[in-house]
N, C-alpha and C positions, 0 to 999 in steps of 0.2 A: 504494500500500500504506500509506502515511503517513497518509493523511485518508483519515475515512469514506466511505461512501458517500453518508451522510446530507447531508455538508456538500458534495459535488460536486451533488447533485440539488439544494441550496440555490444553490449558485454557477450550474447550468445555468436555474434556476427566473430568477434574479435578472440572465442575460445575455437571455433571452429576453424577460422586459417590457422591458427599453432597448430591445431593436431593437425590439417591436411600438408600442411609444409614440415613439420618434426619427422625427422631422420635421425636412429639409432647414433650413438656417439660410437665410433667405431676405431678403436686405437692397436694398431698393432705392433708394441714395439719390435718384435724382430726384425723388422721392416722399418721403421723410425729411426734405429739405434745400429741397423745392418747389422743385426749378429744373426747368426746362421746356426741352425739347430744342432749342426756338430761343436757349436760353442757349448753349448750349456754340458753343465757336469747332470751325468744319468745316476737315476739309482734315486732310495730314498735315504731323506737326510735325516739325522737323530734328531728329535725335537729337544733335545736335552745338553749334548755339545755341539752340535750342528757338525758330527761327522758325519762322512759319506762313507761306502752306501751300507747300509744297514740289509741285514740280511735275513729271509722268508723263513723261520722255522718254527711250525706245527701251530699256526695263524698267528705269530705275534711276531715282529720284526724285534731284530736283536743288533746292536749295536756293538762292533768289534771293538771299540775305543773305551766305552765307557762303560759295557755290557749293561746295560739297559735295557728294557725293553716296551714295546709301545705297539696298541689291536689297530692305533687311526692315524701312524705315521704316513701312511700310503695318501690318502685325504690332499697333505698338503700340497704334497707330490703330484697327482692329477689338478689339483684345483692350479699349481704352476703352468699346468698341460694346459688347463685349459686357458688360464689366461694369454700366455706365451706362445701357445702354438696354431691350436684350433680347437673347436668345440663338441668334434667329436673323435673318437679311439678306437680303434678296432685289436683285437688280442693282440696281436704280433707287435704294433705301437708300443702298445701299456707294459707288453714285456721286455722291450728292448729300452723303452724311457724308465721303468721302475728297475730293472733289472732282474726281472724273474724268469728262471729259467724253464717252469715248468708253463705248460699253454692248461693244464687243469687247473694250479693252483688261480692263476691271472682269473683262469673262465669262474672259481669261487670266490675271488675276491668281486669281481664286477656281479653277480647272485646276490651277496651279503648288501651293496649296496644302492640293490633294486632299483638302478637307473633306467633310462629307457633307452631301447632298441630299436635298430633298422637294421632290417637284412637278415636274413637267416644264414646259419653255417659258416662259411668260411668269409662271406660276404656284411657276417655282423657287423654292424658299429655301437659304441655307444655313445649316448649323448650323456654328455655332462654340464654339469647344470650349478649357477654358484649359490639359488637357493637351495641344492639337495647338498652338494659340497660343504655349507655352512652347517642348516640343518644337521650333519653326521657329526660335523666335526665338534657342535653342543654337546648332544646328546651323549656322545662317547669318548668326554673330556679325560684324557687316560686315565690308566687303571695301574 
């Protein structure tokens, strides 16, 4: 009742060009900073001394430096993927950036963390995602 009509059809006028002109912010430093993915060090890092690379045994990563060990090291490790690289991974990816050498344990680690899928069998991807990334990385603040 306070404001026009005039000036709400200006304000509905003036939300509707932002959304039709808004375009995702889209920043890719690998590309920005020209580093190349044989730059980046692979493997997961301790979240404890920030060694590299921590190692997959019987689901918990273990840490050669400071024998630690951590279930959602791996978390920080893809959410780098994802920011750094691209947005989605397929097995052979995740195994050669995380450094696991096994294509089952990688296939139950992406299971545990019910991400979504494209493509069936060898053709899988998954997407990753940095509300599911965060979400996990809450929830299962170590142990």
């Amino acid at each position: 009742k306070k404001y026009s009509n005039e000036k709400i059809d200006e304000l509905n006028f003036l939300i509707h060009a932002l959304l039709q002109e808004h375009t995702p912010l889209n920043l890719n430093p690998m590309n920005r900073y020209q580093i190349e993915p044989t730059d980046l060090i692979k493997g997961v890092q301790c979240p404890y001394c920030s060694g590299f690379p921590m190692k997959r045994i019987h689901g918990k990563w273990l840490c050669k430096k400071c024998n630690k060990t951590s279930v959602t090291a791996h978390l920080i490790a893809l959410k780098d993927y994802l920011l750094l690289i691209k947005p989605t991974i397929n097995n052979q990816e995740a195994r050669d950036y995380l450094n696991v050498p096994s294509n089952d344990v990688m296939k139950r680690i992406f299971q545990s963390l019910d991400v979504e899928t494209v493509g069936l069998n060898k053709g899988r991807k998954y997407k990753l995602s940095l509300d599911v990334q965060n979400r996990l990385l809450e929830k299962g603040n170590e142990t």
